[in-house]
LUMNU-99532 format. One line per 3 residues: number of its first residue (from 1); their letters; for each residue x, y, z of C-alpha. Coordinates in steps of 0.25 Angstrom, whole numbers, padded with zeros to 4 digits, m for minus. Layout:
# LUMNU-99532
NUM = A = X,Y,Z ~ ...
# end
This chain:
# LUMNU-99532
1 = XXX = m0043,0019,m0157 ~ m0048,0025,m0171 ~ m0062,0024,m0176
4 = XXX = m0068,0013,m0184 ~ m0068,0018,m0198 ~ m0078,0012,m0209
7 = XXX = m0072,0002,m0219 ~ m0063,0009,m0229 ~ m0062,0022,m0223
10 = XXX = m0046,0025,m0220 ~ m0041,0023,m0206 ~ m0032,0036,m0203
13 = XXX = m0028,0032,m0191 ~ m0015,0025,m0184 ~ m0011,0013,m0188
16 = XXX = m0023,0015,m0200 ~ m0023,0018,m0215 ~ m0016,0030,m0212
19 = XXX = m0010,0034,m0202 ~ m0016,0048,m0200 ~ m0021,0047,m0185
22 = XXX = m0010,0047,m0176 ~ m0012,0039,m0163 ~ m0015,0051,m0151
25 = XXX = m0008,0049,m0138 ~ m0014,0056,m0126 ~ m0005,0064,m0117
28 = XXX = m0011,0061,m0105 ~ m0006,0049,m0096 ~ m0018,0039,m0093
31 = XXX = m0020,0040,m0078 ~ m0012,0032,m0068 ~ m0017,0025,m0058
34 = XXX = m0006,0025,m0047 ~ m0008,0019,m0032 ~ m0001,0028,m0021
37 = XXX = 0009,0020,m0012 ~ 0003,0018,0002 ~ 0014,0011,0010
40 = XXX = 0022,0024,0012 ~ 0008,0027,0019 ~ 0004,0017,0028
43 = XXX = 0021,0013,0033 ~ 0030,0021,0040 ~ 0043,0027,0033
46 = XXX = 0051,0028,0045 ~ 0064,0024,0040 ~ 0064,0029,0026
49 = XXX = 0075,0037,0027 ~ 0083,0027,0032 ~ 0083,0018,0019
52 = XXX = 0094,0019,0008 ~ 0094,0007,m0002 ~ 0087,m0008,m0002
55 = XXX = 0093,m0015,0008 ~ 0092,m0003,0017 ~ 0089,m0007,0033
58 = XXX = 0082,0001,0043 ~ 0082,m0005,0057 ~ 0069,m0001,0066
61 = XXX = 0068,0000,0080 ~ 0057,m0002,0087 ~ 0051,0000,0103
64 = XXX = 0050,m0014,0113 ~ 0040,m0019,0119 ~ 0039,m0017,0133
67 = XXX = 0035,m0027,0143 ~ 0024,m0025,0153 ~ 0022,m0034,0165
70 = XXX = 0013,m0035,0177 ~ 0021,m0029,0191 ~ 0015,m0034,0205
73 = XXX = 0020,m0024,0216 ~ 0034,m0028,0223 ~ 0036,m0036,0211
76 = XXX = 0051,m0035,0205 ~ 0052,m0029,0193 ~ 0058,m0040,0186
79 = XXX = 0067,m0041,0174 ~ 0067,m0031,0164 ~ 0064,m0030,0152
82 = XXX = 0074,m0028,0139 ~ 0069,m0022,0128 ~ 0073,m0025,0115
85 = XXX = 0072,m0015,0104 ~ 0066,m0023,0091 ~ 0070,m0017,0077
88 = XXX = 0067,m0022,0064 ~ 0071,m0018,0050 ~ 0068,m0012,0035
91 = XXX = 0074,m0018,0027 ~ 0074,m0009,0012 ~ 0072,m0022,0005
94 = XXX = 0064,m0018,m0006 ~ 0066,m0011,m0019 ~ 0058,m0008,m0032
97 = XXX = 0063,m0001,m0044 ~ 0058,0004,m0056 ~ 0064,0005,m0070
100 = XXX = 0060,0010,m0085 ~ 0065,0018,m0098 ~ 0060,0028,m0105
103 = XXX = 0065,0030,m0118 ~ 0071,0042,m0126 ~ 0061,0041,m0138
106 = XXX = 0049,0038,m0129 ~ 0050,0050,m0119 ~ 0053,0058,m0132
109 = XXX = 0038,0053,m0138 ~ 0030,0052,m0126 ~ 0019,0061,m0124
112 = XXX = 0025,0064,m0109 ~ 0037,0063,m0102 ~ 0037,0047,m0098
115 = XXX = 0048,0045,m0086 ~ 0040,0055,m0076 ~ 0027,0046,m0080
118 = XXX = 0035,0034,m0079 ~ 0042,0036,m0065 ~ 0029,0039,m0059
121 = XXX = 0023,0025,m0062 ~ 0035,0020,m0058 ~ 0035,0026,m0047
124 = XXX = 0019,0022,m0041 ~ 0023,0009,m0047 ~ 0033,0006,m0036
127 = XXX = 0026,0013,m0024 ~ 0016,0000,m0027 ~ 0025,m0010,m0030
130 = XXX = 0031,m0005,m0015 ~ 0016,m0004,m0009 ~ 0013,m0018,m0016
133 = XXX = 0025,m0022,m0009 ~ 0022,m0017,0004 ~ 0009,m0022,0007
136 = XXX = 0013,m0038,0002 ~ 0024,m0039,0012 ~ 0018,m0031,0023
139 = XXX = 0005,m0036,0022 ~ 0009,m0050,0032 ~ 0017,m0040,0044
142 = XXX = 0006,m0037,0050 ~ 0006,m0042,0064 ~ m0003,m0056,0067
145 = XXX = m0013,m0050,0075 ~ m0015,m0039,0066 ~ m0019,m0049,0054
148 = XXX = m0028,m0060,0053 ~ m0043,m0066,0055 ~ m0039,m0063,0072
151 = XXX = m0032,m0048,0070 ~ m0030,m0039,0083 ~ m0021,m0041,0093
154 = XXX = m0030,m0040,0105 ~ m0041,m0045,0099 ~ m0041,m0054,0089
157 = XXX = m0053,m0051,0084 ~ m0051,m0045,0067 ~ m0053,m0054,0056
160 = XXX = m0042,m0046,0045 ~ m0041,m0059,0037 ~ m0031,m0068,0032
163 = XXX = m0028,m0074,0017 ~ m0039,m0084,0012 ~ m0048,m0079,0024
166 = XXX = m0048,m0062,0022 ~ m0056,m0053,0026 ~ m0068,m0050,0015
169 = XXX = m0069,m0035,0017 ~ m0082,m0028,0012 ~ m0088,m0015,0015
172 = XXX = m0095,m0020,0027 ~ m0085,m0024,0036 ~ m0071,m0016,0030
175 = XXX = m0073,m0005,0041 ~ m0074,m0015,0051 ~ m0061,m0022,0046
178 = XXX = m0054,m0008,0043 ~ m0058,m0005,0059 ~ m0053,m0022,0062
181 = XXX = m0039,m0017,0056 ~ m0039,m0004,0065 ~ m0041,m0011,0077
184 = XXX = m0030,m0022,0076 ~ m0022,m0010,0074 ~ m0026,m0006,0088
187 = XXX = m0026,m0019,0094 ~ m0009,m0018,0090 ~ m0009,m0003,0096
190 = XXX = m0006,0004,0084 ~ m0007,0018,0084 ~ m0021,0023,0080
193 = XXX = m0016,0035,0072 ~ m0015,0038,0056 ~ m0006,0029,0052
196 = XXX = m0015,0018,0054 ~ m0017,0014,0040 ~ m0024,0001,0031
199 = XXX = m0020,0000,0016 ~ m0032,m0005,0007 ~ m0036,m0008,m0007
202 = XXX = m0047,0002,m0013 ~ m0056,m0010,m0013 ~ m0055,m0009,0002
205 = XXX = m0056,0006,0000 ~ m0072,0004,m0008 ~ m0076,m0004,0004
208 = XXX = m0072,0006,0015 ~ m0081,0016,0005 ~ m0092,0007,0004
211 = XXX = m0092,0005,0017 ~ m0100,0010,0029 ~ m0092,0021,0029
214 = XXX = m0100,0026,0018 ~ m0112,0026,0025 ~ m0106,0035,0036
217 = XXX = m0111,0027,0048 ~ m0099,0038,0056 ~ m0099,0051,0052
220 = XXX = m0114,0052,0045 ~ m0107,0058,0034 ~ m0105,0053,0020
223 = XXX = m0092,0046,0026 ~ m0088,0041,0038 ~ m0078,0047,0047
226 = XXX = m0071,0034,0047 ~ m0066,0035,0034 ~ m0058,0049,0031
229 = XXX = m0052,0054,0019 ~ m0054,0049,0003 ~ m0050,0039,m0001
232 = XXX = m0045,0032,0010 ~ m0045,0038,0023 ~ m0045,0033,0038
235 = XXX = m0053,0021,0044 ~ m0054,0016,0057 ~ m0042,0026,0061
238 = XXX = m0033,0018,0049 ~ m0028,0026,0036 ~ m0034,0018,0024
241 = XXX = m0024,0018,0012 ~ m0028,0014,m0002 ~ m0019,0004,m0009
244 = XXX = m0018,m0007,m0020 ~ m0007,m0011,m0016 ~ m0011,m0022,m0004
247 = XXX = m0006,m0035,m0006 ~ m0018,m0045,m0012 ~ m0020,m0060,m0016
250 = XXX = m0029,m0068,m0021 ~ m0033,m0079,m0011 ~ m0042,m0089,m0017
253 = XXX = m0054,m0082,m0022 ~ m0051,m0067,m0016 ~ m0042,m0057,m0017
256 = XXX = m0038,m0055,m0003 ~ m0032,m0042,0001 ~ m0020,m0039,0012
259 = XXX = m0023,m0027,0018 ~ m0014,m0020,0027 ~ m0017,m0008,0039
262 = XXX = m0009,m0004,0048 ~ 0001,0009,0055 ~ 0011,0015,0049
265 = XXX = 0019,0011,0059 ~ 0020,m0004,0055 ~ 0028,m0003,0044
268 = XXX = 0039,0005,0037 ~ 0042,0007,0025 ~ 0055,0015,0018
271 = XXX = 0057,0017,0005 ~ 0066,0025,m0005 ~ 0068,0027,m0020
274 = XXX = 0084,0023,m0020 ~ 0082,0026,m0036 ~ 0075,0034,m0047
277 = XXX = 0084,0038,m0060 ~ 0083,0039,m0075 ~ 0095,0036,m0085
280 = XXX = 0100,0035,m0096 ~ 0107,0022,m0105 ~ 0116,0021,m0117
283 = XXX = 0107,0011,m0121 ~ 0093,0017,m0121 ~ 0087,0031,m0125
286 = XXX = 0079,0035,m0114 ~ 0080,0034,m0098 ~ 0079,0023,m0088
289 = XXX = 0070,0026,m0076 ~ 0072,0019,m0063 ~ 0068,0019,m0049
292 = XXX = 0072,0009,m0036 ~ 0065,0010,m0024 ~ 0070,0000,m0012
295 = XXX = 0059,m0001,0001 ~ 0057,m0009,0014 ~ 0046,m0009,0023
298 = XXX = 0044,m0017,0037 ~ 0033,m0020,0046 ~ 0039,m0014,0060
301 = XXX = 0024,m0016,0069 ~ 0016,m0028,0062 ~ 0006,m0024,0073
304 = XXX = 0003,m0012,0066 ~ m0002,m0019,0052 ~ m0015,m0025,0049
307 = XXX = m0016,m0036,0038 ~ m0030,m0040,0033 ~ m0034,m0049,0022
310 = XXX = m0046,m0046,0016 ~ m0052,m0047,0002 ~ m0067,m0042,m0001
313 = XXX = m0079,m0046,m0009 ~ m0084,m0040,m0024 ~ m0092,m0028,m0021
316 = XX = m0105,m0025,m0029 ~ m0104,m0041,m0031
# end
């Protein structure tokens, strides 16, 4: 912007009396923000390289239950049992793509070269188009007694929240819900080992960090031993993960939140980049970008996904 000048002087710059000041371009990109994918994280990719294409099938097999009954002595043994093998399928079902042109003339005058630049927002851009994806439609797998105001298999006894009556997390009592989500895990079997995960939003995030936790109740020490590593680290035995990408809504007057923990375990996910090329027309100076990425995922063990419903009150109100 030029500087106000006093009446009648001449303006020299662009656009003025004379055009003698050029407008200056910095070279320098402004800083992007860009979101890292997180659902390659918290699934498994068992089957990746099993896909080709959309439309793509994998079947999956999976272990029976087994039966186990009371025996009195001398009893028979009675009929046995035959096992069936259950198998369920991904489907590659999905695809995104990506298209744009950059022109002859434009690449000529830019300041940088633009299609690396260019490919590398599209690129983040469909990683969370995918993540957005993800986490609406998985989001209602989750088995019944891991959701709901009466979650835990055995029990029955964690309130996780439903629409139009979520949970209202704060920084008093979301340790204790983190802790609720560990244990309907447990209450389902699932595995206590690292690939327990939850996925939040960084508003979630502030409230762990203003917790308890920072008043060390634990170790002593500036941080408790709970939480492990910067930003997000492990709670409760479960790998936090920082996203933006959960599904929300709003529901009367709150936002509410779907948030989803779980093992890796649960659910695949398969995924490929079928193509990503640059061209040329007759009828245009420059090139055409493109890129198509085709996906499916499947909730294999619902009982090893946890879905709340929560929202939260203003902070600092």
């Amino acid at each position: 912007m030029a500087l106000d000048a006093v009446l009648g002087a001449v303006n020299y710059s662009y656009g003025g009396d004379v055009d003698y000041i050029p407008i200056l371009y910095g070279k320098q990109l402004l800083v992007e923000y860009l979101e890292t994918a997180v659902v390659p994280a918290i699934t498994n990719t068992d089957y990746q390289g099993q896909i080709k294409e959309q439309g793509s099938e994998v079947i999956i097999s999976s272990l029976p239950d087994v039966t186990v009954e009371d025996h009195e002595r001398g009893a028979e043994v009675g009929d046995y049992e035959e096992l069936e093998n259950p198998s369920v399928s991904l489907t590659i079902d999905y695809a995104k793509k990506y298209k744009f042109r950059v022109g002859t003339i434009d690449q000529a005058q830019a300041r940088f070269v633009l299609a690396p630049k260019f490919l590398q927002k599209a690129e983040y851009a469909m990683e969370m188009a995918v993540d957005q994806h993800w986490f609406s439609q998985t989001r209602t797998t989750a088995a019944a007694a891991n959701a709901g105001v009466t979650a835990g298999a055995d029990s029955g006894l964690f309130d996780l929240g439903v629409t139009t009556d979520p949970l209202i997390l704060s920084k008093t009592n979301v340790l204790d819900w983190v802790s609720s989500v560990a244990t309907v895990l447990s209450e389902q079997s699932v595995p206590e080992d690292d690939d327990r995960w939850m996925a939040i939003p960084p508003w979630i995030q502030n409230l762990i960090d203003i917790s308890e936790l920072r008043q060390a109740h634990v170790s002593g020490d500036d941080r408790s031993s709970l939480y492990h590593g910067r930003p997000i680290g492990a709670l409760h035995g479960i790998m936090l993960h920082r996203t933006m990408a959960n599904y929300s809504a709003t529901v009367g007057a709150n936002v509410e939140w779907d948030i989803l923990g779980g093992h890796r375990s649960a659910v695949t996910f398969a995924t490929q980049v079928v193509d990503s090329d640059s061209l040329k027309t007759a009828q245009y100076f420059g090139k055409l970008y493109r890129g198509l990425q085709v996906y499916g995922f499947k909730t294999v063990k619902g009982e090893g996904l946890v879905h709340s419903v929560v929202t939260g009150a203003v902070l600092n109100a």
